[in-house]
N, C-alpha and C positions, 0 to 999 in steps of 0.2 A: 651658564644656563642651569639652574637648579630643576632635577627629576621630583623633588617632594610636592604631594600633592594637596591642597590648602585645604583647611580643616571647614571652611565654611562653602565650598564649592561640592552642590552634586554630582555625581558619576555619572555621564553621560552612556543613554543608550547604549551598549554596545551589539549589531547585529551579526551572526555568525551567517557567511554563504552554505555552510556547509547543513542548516538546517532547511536552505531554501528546495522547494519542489522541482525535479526533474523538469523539464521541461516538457511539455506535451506533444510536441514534435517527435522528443527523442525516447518519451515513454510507447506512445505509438508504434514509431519504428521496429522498438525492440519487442515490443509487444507481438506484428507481424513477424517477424523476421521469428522468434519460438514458434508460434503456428506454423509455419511453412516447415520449418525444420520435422514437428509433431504429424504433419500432415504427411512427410516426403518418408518417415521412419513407417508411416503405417501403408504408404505403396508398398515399400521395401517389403512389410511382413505378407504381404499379399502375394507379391509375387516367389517371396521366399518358398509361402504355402504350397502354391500352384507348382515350381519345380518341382520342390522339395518331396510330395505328397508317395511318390511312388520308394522312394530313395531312404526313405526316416520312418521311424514309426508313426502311426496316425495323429499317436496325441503331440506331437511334436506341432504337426503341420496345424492340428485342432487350435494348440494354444496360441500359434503365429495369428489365424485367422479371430480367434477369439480378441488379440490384440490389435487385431487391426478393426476391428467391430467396438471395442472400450476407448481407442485413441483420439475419433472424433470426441468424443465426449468430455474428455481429461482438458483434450485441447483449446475447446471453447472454453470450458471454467476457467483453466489458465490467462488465455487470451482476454478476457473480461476482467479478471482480477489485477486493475492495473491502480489508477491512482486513488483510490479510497483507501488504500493501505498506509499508515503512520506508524515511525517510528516513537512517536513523543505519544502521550496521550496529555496535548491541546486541553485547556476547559475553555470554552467560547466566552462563558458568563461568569462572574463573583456570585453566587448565591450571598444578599444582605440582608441583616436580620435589622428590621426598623426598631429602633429602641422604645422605650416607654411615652406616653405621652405627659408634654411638660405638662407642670401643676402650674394651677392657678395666676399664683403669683411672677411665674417666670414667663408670662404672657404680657405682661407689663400694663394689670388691671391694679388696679388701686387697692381693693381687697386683703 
């Protein structure tokens, strides 16, 4: 069986899995599963504060609370920013430029 490939046969599509889209299920998933984690660090800092308040200096306990006050917010953008993100930059369309229009004769008039 000859490997060489025939000089009049085109190269057949080849498609890579490794360009195909996450799966929606599984970008989901991981999408909740960061949120709860972003959610569950800014109880953490809440309650950090609350102990903490008496024990640490103020701005200690200020900045815990201040992060649990920015977390929600980080969390959502995070959580939202899920599959409109590409690693290729895709052109959907060929932009074609229409060529000249045929002359006369190449209309097949007698002319």
């Amino acid at each position: 069986m000859s490997t060489r490939r025939r000089a009049g046969r085109p190269e057949p599509e080849v498609h890579r899995i490794t360009s195909a889209p996450e799966p929606l299920a599984d970008d989901l998933a991981r999408r909740q599963h960061r949120y709860l984690w972003q959610m569950g660090v800014r109880v953490v800092c809440f309650v950090a504060a609350g102990l903490l308040w008496s024990h640490v200096p103020v701005a200690v306990s200020l900045a815990l609370i201040t992060a649990a006050a920015v977390l929600p917010y980080v969390a959502v953008l995070l959580a939202n920013a899920g599959r409109e993100r590409r690693d290729t930059s895709d052109v959907f369309f060929e932009a074609r430029e229409i060529g000249p229009a045929p002359r006369h004769d190449e209309l097949g008039n007698d002319r």
